[in-house]
C-alpha positions as CSV (number, residue, x, y, z in Angstrom):
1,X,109.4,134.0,84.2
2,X,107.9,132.6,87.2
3,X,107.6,133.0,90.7
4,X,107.5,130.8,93.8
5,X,104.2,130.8,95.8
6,X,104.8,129.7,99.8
7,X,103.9,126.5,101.4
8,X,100.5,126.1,102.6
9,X,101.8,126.2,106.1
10,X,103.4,129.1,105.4
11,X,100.4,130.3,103.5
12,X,97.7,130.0,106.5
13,X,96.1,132.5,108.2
14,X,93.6,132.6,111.3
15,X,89.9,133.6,110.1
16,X,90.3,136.9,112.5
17,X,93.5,137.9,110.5
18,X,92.0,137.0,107.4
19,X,88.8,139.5,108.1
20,X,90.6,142.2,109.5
21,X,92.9,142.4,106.4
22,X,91.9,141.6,102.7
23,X,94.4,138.7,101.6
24,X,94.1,137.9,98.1
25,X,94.3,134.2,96.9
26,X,96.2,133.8,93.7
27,X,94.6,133.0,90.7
28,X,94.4,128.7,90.6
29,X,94.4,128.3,94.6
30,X,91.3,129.0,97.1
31,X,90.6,129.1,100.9
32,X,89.4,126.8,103.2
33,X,88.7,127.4,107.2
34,X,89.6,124.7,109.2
35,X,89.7,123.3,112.7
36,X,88.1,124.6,115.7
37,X,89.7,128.2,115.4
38,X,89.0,128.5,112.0
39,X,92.6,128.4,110.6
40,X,92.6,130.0,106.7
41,X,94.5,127.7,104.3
42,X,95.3,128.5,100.6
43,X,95.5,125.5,98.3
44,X,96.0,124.6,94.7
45,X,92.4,123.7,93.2
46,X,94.2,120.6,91.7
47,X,93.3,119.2,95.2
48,X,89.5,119.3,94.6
49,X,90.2,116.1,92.6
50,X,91.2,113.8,94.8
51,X,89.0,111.6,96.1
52,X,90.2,112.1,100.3
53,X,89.5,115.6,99.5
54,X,86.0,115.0,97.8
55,X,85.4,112.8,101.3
56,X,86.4,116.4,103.1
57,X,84.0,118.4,100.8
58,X,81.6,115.8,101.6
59,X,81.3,116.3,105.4
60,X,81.6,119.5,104.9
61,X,78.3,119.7,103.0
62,X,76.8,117.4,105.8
63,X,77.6,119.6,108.5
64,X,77.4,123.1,106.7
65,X,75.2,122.8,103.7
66,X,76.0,125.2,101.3
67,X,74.5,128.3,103.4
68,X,77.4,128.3,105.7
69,X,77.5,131.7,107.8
70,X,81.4,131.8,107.9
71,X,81.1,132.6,104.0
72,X,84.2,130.4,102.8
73,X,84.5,126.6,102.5
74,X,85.1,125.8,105.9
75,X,86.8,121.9,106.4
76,X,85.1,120.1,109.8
77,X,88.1,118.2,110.9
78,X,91.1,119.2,112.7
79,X,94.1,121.2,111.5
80,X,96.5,118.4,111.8
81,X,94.2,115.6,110.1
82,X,93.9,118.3,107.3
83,X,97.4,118.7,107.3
84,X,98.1,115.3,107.2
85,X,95.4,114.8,104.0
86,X,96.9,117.3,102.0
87,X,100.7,116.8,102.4
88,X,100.0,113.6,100.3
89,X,99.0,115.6,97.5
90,X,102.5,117.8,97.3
91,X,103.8,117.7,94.1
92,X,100.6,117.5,92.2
């Protein structure tokens, strides 16, 4: 038996709801922050593999390091660009 998890749009959160409330991320997905307010997505590790996402990650180290204050993986690009990256994984 199974059960359906939501879209990633469906799935995002602002940082200031994710801090005033504990959301959990399911076991196989993880959070990123991105865009100028912060906007909390959930995705499917599966998309750590691909190599647009690994150019993401990349900038993200460049601007960020790895001592980021924000505490989660935090994306610099806007929400849409992200958007638009990732809705060519669906399906993996």
């Amino acid at each position: 038996m199974g059960f359906l998890l939501p879209s990633i749009r469906r799935a995002s959160f602002s940082a200031k709801q994710a801090s005033s409330k504990v959301v959990e991320v399911p076991k196989g997905y993880l959070a990123v922050y991105v865009g100028e307010k912060m906007k909390r997505f959930v995705i499917p590790i599966s998309y750590l593999i691909q190599p647009s996402f690994q150019d993401l990650l990349s900038q993200a180290e460049e601007e960020f390091g790895y001592d980021h204050p924000m505490g989660g993986l935090t994306i610099p690009c806007s929400e849409d660009v992200f958007q638009n990256i990732i809705s060519h994984f669906c399906g993996l």
